[in-house]
C-alpha positions as CSV (number, residue, x, y, z in Angstrom):
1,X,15.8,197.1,72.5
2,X,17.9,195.9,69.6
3,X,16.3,194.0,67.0
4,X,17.7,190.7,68.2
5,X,15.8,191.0,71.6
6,X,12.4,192.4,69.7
7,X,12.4,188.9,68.0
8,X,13.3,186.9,70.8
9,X,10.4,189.1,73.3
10,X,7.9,188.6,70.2
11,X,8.8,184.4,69.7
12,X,8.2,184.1,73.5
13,X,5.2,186.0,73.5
14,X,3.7,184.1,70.5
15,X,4.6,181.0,72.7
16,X,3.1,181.9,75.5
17,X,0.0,183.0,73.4
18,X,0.2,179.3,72.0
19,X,0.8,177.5,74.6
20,X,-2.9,179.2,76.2
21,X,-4.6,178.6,73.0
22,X,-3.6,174.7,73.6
23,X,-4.7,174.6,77.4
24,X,-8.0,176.4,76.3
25,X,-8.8,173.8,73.2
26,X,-7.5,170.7,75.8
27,X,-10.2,171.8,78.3
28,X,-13.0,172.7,76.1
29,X,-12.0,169.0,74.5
30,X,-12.4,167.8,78.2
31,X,-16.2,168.8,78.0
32,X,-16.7,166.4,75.1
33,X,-14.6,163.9,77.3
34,X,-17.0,163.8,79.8
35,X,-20.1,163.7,78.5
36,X,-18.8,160.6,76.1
37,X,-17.4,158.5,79.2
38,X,-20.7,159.7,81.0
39,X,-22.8,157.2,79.3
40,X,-26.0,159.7,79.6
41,X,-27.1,163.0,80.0
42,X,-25.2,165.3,82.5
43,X,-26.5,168.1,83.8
44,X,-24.4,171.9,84.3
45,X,-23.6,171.1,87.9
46,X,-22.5,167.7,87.3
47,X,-20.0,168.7,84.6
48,X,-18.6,171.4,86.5
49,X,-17.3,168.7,88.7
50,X,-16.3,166.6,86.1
51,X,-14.0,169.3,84.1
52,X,-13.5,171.4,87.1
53,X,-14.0,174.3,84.8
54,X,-16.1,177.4,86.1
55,X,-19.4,177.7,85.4
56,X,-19.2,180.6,83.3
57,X,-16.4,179.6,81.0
58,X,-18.1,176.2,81.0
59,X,-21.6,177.8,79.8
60,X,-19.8,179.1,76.8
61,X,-18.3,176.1,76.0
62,X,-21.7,174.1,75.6
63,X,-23.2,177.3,74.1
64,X,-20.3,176.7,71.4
65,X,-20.2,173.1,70.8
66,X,-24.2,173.1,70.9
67,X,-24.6,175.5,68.0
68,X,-22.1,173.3,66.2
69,X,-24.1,170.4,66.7
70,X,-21.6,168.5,69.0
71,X,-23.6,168.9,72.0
72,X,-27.4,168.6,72.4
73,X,-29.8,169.7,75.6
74,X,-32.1,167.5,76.5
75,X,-35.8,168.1,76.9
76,X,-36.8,170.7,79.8
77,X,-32.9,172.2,78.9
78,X,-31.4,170.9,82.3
79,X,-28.7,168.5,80.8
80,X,-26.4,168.0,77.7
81,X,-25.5,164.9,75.9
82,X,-23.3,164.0,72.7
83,X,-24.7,166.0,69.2
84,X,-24.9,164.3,65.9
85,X,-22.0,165.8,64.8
86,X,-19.7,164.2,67.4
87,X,-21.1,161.0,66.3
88,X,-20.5,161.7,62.7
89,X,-17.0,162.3,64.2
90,X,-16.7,158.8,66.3
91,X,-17.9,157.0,63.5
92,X,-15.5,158.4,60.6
93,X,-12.4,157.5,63.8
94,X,-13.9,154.5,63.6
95,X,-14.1,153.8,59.9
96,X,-10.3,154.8,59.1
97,X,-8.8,152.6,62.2
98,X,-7.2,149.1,60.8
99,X,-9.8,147.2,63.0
100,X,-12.5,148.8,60.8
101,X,-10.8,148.1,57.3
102,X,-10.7,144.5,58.6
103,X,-13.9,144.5,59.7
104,X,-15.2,146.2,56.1
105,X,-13.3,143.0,54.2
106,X,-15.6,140.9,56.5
107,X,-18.8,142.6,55.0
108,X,-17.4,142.5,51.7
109,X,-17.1,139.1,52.0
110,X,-20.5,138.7,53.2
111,X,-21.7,140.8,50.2
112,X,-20.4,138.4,47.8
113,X,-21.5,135.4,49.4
114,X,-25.3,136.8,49.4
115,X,-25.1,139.1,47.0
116,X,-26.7,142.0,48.3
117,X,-25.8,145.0,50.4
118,X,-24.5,144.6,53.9
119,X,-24.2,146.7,56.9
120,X,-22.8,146.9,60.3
121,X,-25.3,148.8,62.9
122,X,-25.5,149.7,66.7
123,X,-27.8,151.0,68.9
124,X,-27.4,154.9,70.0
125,X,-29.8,156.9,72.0
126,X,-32.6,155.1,70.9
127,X,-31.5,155.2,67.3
128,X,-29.8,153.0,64.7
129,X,-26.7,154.4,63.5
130,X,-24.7,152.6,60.6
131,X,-21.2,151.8,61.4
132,X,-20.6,150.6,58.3
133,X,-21.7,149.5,55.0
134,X,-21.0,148.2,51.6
135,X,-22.9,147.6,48.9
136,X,-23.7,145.3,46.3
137,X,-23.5,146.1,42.4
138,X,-27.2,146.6,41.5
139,X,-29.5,149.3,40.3
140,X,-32.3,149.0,42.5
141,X,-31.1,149.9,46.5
142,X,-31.8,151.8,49.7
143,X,-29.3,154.2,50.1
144,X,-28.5,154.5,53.2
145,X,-24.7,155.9,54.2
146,X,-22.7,155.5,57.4
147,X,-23.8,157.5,60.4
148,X,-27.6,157.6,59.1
149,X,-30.1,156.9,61.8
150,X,-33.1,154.5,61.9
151,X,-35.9,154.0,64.3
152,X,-35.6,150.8,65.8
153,X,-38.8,149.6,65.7
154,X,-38.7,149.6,62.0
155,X,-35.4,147.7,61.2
156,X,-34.2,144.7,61.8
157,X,-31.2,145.6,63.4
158,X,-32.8,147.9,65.6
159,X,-35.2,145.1,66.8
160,X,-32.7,142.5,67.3
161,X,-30.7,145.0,69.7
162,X,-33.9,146.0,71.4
163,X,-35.0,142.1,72.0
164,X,-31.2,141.2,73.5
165,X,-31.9,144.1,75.7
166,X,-31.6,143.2,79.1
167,X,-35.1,142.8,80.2
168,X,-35.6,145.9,82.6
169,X,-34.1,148.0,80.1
170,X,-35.8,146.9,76.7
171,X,-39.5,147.5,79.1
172,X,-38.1,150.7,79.5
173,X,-37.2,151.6,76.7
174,X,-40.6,150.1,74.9
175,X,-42.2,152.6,77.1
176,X,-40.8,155.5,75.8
177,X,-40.2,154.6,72.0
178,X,-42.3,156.9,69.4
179,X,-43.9,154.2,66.9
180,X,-44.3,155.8,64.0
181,X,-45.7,154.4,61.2
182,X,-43.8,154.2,57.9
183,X,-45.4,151.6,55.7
184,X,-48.6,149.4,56.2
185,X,-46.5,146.8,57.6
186,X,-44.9,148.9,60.4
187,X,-45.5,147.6,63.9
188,X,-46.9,150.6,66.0
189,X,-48.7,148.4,68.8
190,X,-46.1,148.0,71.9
191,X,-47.9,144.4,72.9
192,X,-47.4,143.1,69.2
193,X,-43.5,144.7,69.3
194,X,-42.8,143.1,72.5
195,X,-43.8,139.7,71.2
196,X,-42.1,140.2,67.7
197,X,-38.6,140.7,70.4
198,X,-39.7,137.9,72.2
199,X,-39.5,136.0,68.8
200,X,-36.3,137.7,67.7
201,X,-34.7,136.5,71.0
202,X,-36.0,133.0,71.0
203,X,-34.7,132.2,66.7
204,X,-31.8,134.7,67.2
205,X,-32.2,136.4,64.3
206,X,-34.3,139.6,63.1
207,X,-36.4,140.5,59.7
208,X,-37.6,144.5,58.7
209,X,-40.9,142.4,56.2
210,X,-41.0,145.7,54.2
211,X,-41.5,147.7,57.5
212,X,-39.6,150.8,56.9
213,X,-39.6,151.0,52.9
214,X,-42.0,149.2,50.3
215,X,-40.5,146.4,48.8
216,X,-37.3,146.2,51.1
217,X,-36.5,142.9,53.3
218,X,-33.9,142.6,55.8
219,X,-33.2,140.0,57.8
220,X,-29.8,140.8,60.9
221,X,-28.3,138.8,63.1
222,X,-26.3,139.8,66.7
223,X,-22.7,140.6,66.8
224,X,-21.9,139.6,70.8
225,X,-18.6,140.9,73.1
226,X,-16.9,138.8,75.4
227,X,-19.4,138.4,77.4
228,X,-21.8,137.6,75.1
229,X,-24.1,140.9,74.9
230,X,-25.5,141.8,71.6
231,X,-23.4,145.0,70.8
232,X,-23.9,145.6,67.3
233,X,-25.6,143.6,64.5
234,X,-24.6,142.5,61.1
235,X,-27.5,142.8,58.3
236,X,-28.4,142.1,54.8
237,X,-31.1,143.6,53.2
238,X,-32.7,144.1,49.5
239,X,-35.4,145.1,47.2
240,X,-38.0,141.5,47.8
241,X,-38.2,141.4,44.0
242,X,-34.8,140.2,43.8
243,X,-34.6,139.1,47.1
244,X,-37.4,137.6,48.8
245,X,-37.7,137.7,52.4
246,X,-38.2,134.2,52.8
247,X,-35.0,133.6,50.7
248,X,-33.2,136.4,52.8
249,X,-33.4,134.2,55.8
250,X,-31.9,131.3,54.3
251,X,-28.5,133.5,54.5
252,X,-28.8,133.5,58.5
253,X,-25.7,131.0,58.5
254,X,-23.4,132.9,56.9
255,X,-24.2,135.7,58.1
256,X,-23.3,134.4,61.8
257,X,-19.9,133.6,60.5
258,X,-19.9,137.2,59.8
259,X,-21.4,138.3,62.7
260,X,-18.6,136.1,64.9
261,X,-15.6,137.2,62.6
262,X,-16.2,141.1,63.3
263,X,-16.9,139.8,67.2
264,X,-13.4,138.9,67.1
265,X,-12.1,142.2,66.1
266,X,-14.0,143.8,68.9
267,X,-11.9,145.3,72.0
């Protein structure tokens, strides 16, 4: 074979080698795919039908992606949802889209109006993740960056998302949230959380009254879709010997214009 051909056989095969490479990373990809649109756990069996990949090449795949961190198995090992890694992932997407840089001048905004930091937060899995955040020029602050994860109970963002819960699902979800306690002022009694939701819901706005760190307010209001469910929430929150609680909550205005002006850049 002249040297001509050998090139030509070799290009082709290193395209064909490629092009399988691709078709291999698209369908692993397609694993991620699922689980995300699925919404919840999924077990093996039900993602064999959703990827239509067999079941031994699919095991691999999870083994893979869960030792990376991008999948997790849920107690009792029967089903696999999204890791903390793939939301690290989502989140930075979301942070360098043009909808996010708009929404970040809104917070800044907000930070200079108040004076304090600022943050955008959602509800995941029975955590609060921080979509975004930008802080205000002062010493004395909880650092907390994007992607970190709060127990709801604790926060006020993660209370007001829990108390605009649909009814069914916020009793469910009660049921089955740990309570830890964090500081003296932590609410660990489901009866006295369910009323402090019941509050949040009826003044439409939430307060953390040192809850998950000593000598740290915050006070968050609801950032509502279309159809007006609470999908994320906007918050302020500071050390209380700058920032008294009490004074916190005069904000609550302002930070509804906030709260309506990233609702507008929602999807």
């Amino acid at each position: 074979m002249s040297g001509s051909h050998l090139l030509a056989a070799e290009s082709d095969r290193g395209r064909r080698e490629t092009l399988g490479e691709n078709s291999s990373t698209l369908k692993a990809f397609s694993v991620l795919e699922a689980l995300v649109r699925a919404g919840a756990p999924v077990t093996l069996s039900e993602l064999m039908l959703l990827t239509r990949m067999p079941k031994p090449t699919l095991h691999r795949t999870l083994a893979l992606f869960e030792e990376a961190g991008l999948v997790v198995r849920e107690p009792g090992g029967r089903a696999y949802a999204i890791g903390a890694r793939l939301v690290r992932l989502a989140t930075g997407v979301l942070m360098n889209d043009h909808i996010a840089t708009r929404r970040r001048v809104i917070l800044r905004n907000l930070v200079q109006t108040v004076g304090e930091t600022c943050n955008l937060a959602a509800l995941r899995r029975g955590e609060v993740v921080y979509l975004d955040r930008v802080e205000a020029d002062w010493p004395l602050r909880l650092h907390l960056p994007v992607g970190a994860a709060l127990p709801p109970h604790c926060s006020a963002s993660g209370k007001l998302l829990l108390a605009f819960m649909p009814p069914a699902e916020r009793e469910s979800v009660l049921e089955s949230l740990p309570l830890p306690r964090f500081t003296s002022h932590t609410i660990t009694d489901r009866q006295l959380l369910a009323g402090e939701l019941d509050r949040i819901r009826a003044t439409g706005y939430a307060v953390d009254n040192e809850e998950y760190v000593v000598g740290v307010a915050c006070v968050a209001v609801p950032v509502r879709d279309a159809s007006g469910h609470a999908v994320a929430a906007v918050a302020v929150h500071a050390a209380t010997a700058r920032l008294p609680l009490a004074r916190a909550i005069e904000f609550v205005p302002q930070m509804n214009d906030a709260a309506q002006q990233i609702a507008a850049t929602l999807a």
